[in-house]
ROVO-288037 format. One line per field, with one value per residue (C-alpha): x, y, z. Coordinates in steps of 0.001 Angstrom, whole numbers, plus 500000, padded with zeros to 6 digits. Last residue first. Layout:
% residues N
xx	X | ...
yy	Y | ...
zz	Z | ...
//
This chain:
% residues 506
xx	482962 | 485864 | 484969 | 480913 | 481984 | 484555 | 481618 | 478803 | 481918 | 481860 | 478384 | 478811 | 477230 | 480291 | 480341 | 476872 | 478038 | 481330 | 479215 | 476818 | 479658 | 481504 | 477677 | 477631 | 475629 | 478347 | 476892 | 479334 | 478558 | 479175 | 480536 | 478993 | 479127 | 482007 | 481139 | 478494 | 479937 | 482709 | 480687 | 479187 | 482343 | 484345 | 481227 | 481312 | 484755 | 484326 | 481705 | 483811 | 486968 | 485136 | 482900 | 486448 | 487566 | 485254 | 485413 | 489363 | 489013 | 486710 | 489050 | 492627 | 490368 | 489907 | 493671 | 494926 | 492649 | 493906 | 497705 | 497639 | 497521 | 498604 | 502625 | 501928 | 504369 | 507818 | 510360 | 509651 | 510101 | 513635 | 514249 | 517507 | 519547 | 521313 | 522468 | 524568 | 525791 | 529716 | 529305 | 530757 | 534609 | 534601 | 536421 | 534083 | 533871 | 533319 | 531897 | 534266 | 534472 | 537784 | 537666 | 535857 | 532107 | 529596 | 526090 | 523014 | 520103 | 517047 | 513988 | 511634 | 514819 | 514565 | 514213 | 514628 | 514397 | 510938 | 509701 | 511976 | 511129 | 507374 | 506974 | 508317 | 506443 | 503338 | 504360 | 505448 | 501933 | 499833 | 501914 | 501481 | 497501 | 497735 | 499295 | 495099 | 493753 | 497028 | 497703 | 494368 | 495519 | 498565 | 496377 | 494304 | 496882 | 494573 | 494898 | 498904 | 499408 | 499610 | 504044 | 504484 | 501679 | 503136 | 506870 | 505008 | 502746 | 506491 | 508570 | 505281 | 505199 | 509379 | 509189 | 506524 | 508962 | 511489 | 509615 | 507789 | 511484 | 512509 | 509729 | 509787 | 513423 | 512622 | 509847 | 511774 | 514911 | 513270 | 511143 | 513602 | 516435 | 514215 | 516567 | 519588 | 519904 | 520014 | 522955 | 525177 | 525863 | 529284 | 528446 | 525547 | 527747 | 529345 | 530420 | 533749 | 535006 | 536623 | 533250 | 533968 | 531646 | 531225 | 527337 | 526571 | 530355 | 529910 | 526244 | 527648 | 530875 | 529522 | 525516 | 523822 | 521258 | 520835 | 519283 | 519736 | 521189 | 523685 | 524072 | 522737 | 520503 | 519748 | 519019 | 517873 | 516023 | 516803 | 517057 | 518512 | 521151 | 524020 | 527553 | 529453 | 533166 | 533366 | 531775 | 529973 | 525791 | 525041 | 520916 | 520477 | 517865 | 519124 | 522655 | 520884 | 519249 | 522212 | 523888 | 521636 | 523491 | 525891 | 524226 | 520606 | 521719 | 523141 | 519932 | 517908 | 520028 | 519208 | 516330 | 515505 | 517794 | 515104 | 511952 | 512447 | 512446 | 509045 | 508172 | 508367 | 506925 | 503667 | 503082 | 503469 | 500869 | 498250 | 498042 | 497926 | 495535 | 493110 | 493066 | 492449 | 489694 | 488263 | 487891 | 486455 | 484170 | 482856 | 484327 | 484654 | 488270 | 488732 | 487068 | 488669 | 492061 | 490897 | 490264 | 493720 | 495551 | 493892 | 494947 | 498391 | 498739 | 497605 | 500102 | 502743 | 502189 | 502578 | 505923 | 507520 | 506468 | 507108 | 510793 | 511138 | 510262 | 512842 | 515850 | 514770 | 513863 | 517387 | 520075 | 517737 | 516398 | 513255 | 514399 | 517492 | 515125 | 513600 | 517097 | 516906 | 513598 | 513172 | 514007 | 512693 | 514036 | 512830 | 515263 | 516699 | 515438 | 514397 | 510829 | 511336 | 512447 | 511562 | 513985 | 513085 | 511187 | 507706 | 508436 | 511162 | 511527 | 514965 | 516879 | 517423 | 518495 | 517032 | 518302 | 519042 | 517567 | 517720 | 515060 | 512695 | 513602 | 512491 | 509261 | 508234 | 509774 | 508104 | 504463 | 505116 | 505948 | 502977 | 500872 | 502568 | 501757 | 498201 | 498313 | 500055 | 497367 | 494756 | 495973 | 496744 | 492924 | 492016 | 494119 | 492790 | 489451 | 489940 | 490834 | 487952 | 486036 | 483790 | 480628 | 479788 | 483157 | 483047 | 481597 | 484636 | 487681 | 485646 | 485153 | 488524 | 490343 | 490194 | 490552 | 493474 | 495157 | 493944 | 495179 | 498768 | 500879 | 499091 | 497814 | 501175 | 503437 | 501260 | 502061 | 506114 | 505875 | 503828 | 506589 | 509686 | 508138 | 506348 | 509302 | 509861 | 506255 | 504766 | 506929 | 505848 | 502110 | 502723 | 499000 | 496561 | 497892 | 499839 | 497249 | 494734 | 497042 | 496396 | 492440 | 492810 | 494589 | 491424 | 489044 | 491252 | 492022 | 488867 | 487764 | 490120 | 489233 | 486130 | 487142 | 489379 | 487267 | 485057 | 487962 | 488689 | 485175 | 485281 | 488913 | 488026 | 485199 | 487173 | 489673 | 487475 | 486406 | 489165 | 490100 | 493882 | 495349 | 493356 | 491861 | 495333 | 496118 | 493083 | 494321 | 497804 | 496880 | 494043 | 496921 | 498936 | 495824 | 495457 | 498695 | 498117 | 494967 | 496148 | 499028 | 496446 | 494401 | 495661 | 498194 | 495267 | 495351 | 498923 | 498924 | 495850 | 497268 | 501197 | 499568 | 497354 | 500126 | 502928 | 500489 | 499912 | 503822 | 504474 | 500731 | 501911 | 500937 | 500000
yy	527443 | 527551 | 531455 | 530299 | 527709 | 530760 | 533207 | 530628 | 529629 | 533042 | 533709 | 538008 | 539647 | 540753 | 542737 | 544570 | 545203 | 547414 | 548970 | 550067 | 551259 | 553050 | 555211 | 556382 | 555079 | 554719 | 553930 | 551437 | 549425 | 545892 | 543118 | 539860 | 537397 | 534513 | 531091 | 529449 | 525612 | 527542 | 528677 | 525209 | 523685 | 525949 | 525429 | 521749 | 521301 | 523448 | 521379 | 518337 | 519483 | 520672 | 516853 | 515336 | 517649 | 516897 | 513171 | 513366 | 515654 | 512941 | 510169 | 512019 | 513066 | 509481 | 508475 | 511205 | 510582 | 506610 | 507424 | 509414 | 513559 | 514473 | 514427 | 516781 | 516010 | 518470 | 515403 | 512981 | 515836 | 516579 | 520054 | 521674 | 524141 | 522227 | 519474 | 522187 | 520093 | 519502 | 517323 | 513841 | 512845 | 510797 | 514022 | 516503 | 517561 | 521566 | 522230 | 524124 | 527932 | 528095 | 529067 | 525862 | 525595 | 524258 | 523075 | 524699 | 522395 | 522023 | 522970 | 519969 | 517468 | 513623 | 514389 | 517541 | 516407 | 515344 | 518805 | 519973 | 516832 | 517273 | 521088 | 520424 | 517786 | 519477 | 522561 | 519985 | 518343 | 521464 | 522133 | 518185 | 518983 | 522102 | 520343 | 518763 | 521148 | 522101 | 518860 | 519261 | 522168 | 521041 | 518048 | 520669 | 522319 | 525315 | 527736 | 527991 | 528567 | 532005 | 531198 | 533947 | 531599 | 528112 | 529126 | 530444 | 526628 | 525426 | 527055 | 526291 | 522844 | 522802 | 525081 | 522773 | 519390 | 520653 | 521855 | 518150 | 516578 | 518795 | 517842 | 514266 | 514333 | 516310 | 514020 | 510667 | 511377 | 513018 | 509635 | 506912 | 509005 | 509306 | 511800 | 510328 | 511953 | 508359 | 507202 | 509780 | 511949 | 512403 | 508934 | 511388 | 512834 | 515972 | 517031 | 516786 | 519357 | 517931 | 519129 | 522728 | 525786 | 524702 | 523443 | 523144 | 521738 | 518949 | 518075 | 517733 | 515889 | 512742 | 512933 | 510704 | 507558 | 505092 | 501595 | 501605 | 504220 | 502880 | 503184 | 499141 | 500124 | 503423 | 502197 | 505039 | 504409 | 506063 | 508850 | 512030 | 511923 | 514591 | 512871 | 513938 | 514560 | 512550 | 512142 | 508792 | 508887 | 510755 | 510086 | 512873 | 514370 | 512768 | 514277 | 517903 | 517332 | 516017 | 519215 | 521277 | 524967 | 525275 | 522432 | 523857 | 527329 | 525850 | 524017 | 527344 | 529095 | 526357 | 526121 | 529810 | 529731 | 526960 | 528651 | 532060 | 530257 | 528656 | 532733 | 534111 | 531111 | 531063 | 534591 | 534968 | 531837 | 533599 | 536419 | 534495 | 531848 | 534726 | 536532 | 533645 | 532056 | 535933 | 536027 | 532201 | 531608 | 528910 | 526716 | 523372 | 522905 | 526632 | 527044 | 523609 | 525633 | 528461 | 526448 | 525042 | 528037 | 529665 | 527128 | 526856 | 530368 | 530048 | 526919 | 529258 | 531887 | 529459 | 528141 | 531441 | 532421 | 529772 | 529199 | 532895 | 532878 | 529613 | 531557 | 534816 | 532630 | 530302 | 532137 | 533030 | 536713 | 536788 | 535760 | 538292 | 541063 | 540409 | 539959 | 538187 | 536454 | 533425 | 529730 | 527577 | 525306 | 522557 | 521476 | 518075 | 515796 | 513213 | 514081 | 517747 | 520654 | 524241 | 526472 | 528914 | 531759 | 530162 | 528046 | 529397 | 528081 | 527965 | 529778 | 529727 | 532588 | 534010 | 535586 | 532505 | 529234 | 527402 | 525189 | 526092 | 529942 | 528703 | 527901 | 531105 | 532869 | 531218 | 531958 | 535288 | 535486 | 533764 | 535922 | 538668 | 537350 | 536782 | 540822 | 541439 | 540106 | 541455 | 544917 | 544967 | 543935 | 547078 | 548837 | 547886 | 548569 | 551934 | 552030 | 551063 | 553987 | 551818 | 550629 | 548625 | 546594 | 546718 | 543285 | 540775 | 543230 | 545752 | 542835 | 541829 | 545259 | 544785 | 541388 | 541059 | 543822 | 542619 | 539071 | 540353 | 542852 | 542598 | 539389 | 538032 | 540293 | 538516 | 534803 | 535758 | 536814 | 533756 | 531161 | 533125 | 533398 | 529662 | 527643 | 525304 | 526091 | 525118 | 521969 | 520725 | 521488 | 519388 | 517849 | 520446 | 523435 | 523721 | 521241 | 524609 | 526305 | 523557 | 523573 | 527864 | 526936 | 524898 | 527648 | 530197 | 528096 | 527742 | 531275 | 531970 | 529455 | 530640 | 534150 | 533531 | 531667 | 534701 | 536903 | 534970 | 536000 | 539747 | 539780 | 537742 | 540467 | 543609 | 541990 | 541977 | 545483 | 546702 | 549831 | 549657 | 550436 | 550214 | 546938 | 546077 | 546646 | 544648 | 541592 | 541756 | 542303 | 539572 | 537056 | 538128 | 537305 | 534039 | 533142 | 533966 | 532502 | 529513 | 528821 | 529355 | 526884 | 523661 | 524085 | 523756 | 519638 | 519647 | 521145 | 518943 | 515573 | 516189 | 517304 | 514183 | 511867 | 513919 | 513420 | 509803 | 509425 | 510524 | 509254 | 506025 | 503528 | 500000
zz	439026 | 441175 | 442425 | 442472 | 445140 | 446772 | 447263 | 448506 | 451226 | 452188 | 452113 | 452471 | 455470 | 456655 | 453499 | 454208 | 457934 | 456841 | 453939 | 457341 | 459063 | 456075 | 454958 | 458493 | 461504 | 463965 | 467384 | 468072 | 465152 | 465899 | 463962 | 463383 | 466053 | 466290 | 466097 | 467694 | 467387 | 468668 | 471416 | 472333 | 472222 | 474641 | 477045 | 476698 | 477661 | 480219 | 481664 | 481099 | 482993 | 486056 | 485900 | 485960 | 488402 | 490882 | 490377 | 490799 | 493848 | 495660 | 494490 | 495657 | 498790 | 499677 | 499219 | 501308 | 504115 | 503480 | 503762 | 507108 | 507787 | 511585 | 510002 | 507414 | 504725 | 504119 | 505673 | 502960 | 500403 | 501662 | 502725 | 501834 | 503652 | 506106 | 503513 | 502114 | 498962 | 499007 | 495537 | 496267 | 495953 | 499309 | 500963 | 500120 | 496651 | 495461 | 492074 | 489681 | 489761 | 490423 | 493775 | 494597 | 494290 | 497177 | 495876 | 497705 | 499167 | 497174 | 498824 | 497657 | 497783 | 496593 | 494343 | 492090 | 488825 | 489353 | 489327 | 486308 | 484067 | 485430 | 484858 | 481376 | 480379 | 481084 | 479365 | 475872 | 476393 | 476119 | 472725 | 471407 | 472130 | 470366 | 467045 | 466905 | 464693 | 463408 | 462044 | 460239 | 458506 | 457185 | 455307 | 453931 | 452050 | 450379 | 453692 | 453300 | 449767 | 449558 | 449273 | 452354 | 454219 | 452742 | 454435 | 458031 | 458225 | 457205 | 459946 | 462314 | 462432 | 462153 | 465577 | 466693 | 466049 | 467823 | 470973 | 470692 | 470592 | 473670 | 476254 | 475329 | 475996 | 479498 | 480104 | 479257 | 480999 | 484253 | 484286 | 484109 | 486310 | 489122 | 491272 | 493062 | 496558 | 498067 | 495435 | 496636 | 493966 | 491932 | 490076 | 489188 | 486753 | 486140 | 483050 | 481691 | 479076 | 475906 | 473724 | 474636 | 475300 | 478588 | 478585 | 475345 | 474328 | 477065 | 475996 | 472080 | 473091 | 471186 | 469503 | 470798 | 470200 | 472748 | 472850 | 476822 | 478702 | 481025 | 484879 | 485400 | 487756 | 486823 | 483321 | 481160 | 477705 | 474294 | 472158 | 470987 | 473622 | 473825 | 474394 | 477889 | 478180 | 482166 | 485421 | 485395 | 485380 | 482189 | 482023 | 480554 | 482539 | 485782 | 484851 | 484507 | 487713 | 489637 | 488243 | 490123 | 489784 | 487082 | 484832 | 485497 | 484355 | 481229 | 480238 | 481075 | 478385 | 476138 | 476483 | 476080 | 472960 | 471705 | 473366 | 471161 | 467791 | 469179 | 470127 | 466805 | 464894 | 467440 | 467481 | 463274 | 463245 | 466225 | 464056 | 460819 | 462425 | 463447 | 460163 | 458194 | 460870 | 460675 | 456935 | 456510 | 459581 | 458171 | 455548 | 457566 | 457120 | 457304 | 460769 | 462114 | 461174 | 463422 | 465980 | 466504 | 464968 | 468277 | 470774 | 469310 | 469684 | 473303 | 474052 | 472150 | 474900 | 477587 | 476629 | 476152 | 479477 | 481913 | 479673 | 480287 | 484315 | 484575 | 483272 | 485425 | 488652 | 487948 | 490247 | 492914 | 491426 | 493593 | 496890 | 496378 | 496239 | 498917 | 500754 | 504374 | 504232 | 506519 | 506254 | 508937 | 511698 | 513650 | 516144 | 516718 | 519864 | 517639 | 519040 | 517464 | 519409 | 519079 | 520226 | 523126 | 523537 | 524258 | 521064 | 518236 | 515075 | 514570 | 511825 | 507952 | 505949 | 503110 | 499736 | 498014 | 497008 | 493751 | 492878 | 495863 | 494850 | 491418 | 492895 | 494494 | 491835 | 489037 | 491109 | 491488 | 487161 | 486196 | 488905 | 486521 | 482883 | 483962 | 485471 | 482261 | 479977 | 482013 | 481766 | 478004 | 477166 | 479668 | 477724 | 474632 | 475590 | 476804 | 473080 | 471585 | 474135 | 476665 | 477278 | 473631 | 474456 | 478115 | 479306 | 478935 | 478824 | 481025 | 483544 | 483847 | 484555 | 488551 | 488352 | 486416 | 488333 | 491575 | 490990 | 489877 | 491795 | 495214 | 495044 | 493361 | 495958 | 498918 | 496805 | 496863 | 500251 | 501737 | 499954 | 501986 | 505441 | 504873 | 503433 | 506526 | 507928 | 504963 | 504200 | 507548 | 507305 | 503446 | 502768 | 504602 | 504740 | 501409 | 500147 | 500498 | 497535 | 494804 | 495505 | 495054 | 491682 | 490235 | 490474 | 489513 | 486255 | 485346 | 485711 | 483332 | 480765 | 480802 | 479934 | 477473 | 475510 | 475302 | 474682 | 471751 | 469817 | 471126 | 469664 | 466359 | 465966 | 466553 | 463687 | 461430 | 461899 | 460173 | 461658 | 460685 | 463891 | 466395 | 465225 | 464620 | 468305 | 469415 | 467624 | 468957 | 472475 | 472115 | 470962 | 473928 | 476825 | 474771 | 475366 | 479074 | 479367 | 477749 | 479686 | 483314 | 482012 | 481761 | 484668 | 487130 | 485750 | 486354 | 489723 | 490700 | 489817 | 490633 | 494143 | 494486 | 493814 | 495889 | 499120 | 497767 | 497601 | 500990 | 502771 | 502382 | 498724 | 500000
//
C-alpha cells in the first residue's frame, strides 16, 4: 500500500497539472488579444474587433477555470505538506502577497471591462484594459516562478529555529525545527534560475495560446465557416507562434546551462550521464539506473559537454558524483525532458512550414497542414506538462534544494569521498515536508473525491468551449456609427463566404 508521501505527491502532481491547463492559455490568449486589438486600432478593420470579442470569450472561461482549480492547489499547502509550509512559509507567503498585490487585483480589477466593456467603453479603453489582464496573467505567472524557482535554487534568506515560548523548538528526535526566513527580497526573487525559469514559463505558455487559436481556426477553414476571421486569426496567432518557438530553443538552452551550474544532479538525471566525464548529447533512448547505462541510445559525442562549457573535451558531472540516496528518478526526468525537447522541435518545424506556405499564399489550400494544426495544440499542452514534470521530478529527493559548494575556480566543490559539498542544512527533503497528523487513506479518499470533481470541472468546460465555437464569432458591431463606412462594413460581413469561393471555382 501507497503512504501518505507518495499519495500526498500523487494528488499534488494531479491537481497542479490539471490547474496548469488553464492558466498557459489565458496567458497566450491574453497576447493574441493584444495583437488583435492593436490592429483593430490600427487599421480599423472590423474583422479583427470580431476575432477579439470571439477569443475573449474563451478567454474568459478558461480563466475562471484556472482560479478555480489553483485555490484547491494552495489549500494542500495546509493540509498535505504542514511541515513543508512552515519550513518555506516566510519566503513562499511573500512571493504569493506580491502576486495578490501585483497580479490578481490587476486582472481582476480590469477583467470585467475586457469581457463586458466593448459597447461601454472607448475602443481604446478597451485595449488597455485587454493589456491589463494580459500582464496581470503574465505577473501571477511570474510570482508563482519565483516562488518555485527559489525552491530550485535558494538565496536571499536565511534559515533559523523556530522558536516556542522563547526557546527552540524541538522535534521528538530531539533536533530542532528550523525555517528559512527572508533576508534579501530582492534576492528571493532573482535566485540564480527565477529569470531563466520565468522565460521558459512564458515562452511556453504563449505558444500553448497560439496553438489554441491556429487550433480552431484551422477547424474554421476545414469546415468553411468563419472564413475572413479564421484567416486573420491563424495568421496572428501563426506569426506569434513562429516568433516565440524560435524564442523557446535559445531559452532552452540558456535554462539548460543554468541547470548544469546549479543542480547538476538534475541535469545528469535528465540525461541520464551517470559517470563524470566529456558527455555525448542523447537524441534517444532508455535510462538504466541500475545498470548506469542508457539503453538503445542515440547521441551525439561531446555535444552536451560543448553546450554546457563551450567545449566538447570538458567533463560534466555525473551522478556517480551523487550519493545514490539523493539520486533523482532518472527513468522519468529522461523521458519528460526528451519528450519535452522533441515536441519543441517538432513545433518550431510545424510552424517554419505553416510560416513558408503563408508567404508562398498557399497555406489555407493544404488541407492536410491544417488538420495537424487542429490537433498540434495537444502536442503544445503536452510539451508545458512535460516540462513542469522533468523539472519537478528532477529535484528528488529534495523539495527545497540544498546549495552546491564551488571551489575558487568555479568548479563544484567535493568533500572528501569525491561527492558534491551540497549544504544538507539548507535543503528540505520531500519525505520530511508532509503533514505528520495527515495518514495514507485521508489522502487516498480526497485524491478520488478531487478526481470526480475535476472530471465533471473538465467536462463542463469542455462543453462550454464547444458550444461557442459551434456558435462562432458574432457579426461586427457598430458602436453607434451610423455612416455610409459602418453600414458597407456590415453589408460585406454579410457576404456567404463559402457561397463566394463555390461560384469562384465554378
Amino acid at each position: 500500500m501507497l503512504d501518505a508521501v507518495t499519495l500526498s505527491r500523487m494528488q499534488f502532481a494531479g491537481t497542479i497539472m490539471f490547474h496548469y491547463l488553464f492558466p498557459p492559455l489565458t496567458i497566450g490568449m491574453g497576447v493574441v488579444l493584444v495583437y488583435l486589438e492593436a490592429r483593430f486600432l490600427w487599421t480599423h478593420d472590423f474583422v479583427y474587433e470580431r476575432a477579439a470579442r470571439f477569443w475573449t470569450e474563451l478567454f474568459a472561461a478558461t480563466f475562471a477555470m484556472g482560479v478555480a482549480t489553483g485555490l484547491v492547489m494552495e489549500f494542500q499547502f495546509g493540509t498535505n505538506w504542514a511541515a513543508y509550509s512552515r519550513f518555506v512559509g516566510d519566503v513562499f507567503g511573500s512571493a504569493l502577497a506580491a502576486e495578490g498585490i501585483f497580479a490578481f487585483f490587476l486582472e481582476s480589477g480590469f477583467l470585467a471591462v475586457l469581457v463586458f466593456g466593448w459597447d461601454r467603453v472607448s475602443p481604446r479603453f478597451h485595449f488597455f484594459a485587454t493589456l491589463m489582464v494580459a500582464l496581470g496573467s503574465m505577473f501571477s505567472a511570474v510570482w508563482i516562478v519565483v516562488a518555485n524557482s527559489w525552491q530550485q535554487t535558494p538565496a536571499g534568506h536565511e534559515i533559523v529555529p523556530v522558536l516556542r515560548d522563547g526557546r527552540p523548538w524541538i522535534d521528538a528526535a530531539g533536533h530542532p525545527i528550523m525555517r528559512a526566513v527572508v533576508a534579501d527580497f530582492w534576492g528571493v526573487v532573482f535566485s540564480p534560475s527565477s529569470v531563466n525559469r520565468l522565460a521558459h514559463t512564458l515562452i511556453g505558455a504563449v505558444i500553448v495560446g497560439t496553438f489554441f487559436v491556429m487550433s480552431v481556426s484551422a477547424w474554421y477553414l476545414l469546415r468553411g465557416r468563419h472564413l475572413d476571421f479564421a484567416r486573420r486569426s491563424f495568421a496572428g496567432a501563426l506569426f506569434l507562434a513562429l516568433v516565440f518557438s524560435l524564442a523557446q530553443l535559445v531559452s532552452g538552452d540558456s535554462n539548460a546551462r543554468m541547470v548544469a551550474n546549479n543542480q547538476p544532479a538534475k541535469l545528469a538525471a535528465f540525461e541520464g550521464h551517470f559517470k563524470t566525464a566529456p558527455a555525448s548529447l542523447s537524441l534517444i533512448g532508455w535510462p538504466d539506473a541500475a545498470t548506469e547505462t542508457v539503453r538503445f541510445d542515440v547521441a551525439i559525442p561531446g555535444l552536451l559537454s560543448l553546450l554546457v562549457s563551450g567545449d566538447p573535451e570538458q567533463p560534466v558531472t555525473g551522478l556517480d558524483r551523487v550519493p545514490r540516496a539523493y539520486w533523482p528518478p532518472v527513468a522519468i526526468s529522461f523521458l519528460t525532458y526528451h519528450a519535452m525537447v522533441g515536441i519543441g522541435t517538432l513545433l518550431i518545424g510545424l510552424t517554419l512550414l505553416a510560416a513558408l506556405l503563408y508567404w508562398r499564399g498557399a497555406l489555407f489550400t493544404q488541407r492536410w497542414l491544417l488538420w495537424i494544426f487542429v490537433f498540434a495544440v495537444l502536442l503544445a499542452v503536452a510539451a508545458n506538462e512535460l516540462g513542469w514534470v522533468c523539472a519537478e521530478v528532477g529535484r528528488q529527493p529534495w523539495v527545497v534544494y540544498p546549495g552546491v559548494d564551488h571551489d575558487a575556480a568555479g568548479d563544484f566543490a567535493l568533500d572528501q569521498k569525491g561527492m558534491l559539498a551540497y549544504r544538507l542544512s539548507e535543503g528540505l527533503l520531500t519525505r520530511d515536508a508532509v503533514s505528520p497528523s495527515v495518514d495514507a487513506a485521508q489522502v487516498a479518499a480526497s485524491i478520488a473525491i478531487f478526481g470526480c470533481i475535476y472530471v465533471l470541472l473538465f467536462a463542463i468546460w469542455i462543453t462550454v468551449l464547444w458550444r461557442k465555437i459551434q456558435v462562432g464569432p458574432a457579426g461586427p458591431q457598430l458602436r453607434a456609427r451610423t455612416d455610409a463606412t459602418a453600414l458597407a462594413d456590415v453589408a460585406s460581413s454579410r457576404i456567404d463566404h463559402r457561397a463566394s469561393l463555390n461560384a469562384r471555382a465554378g
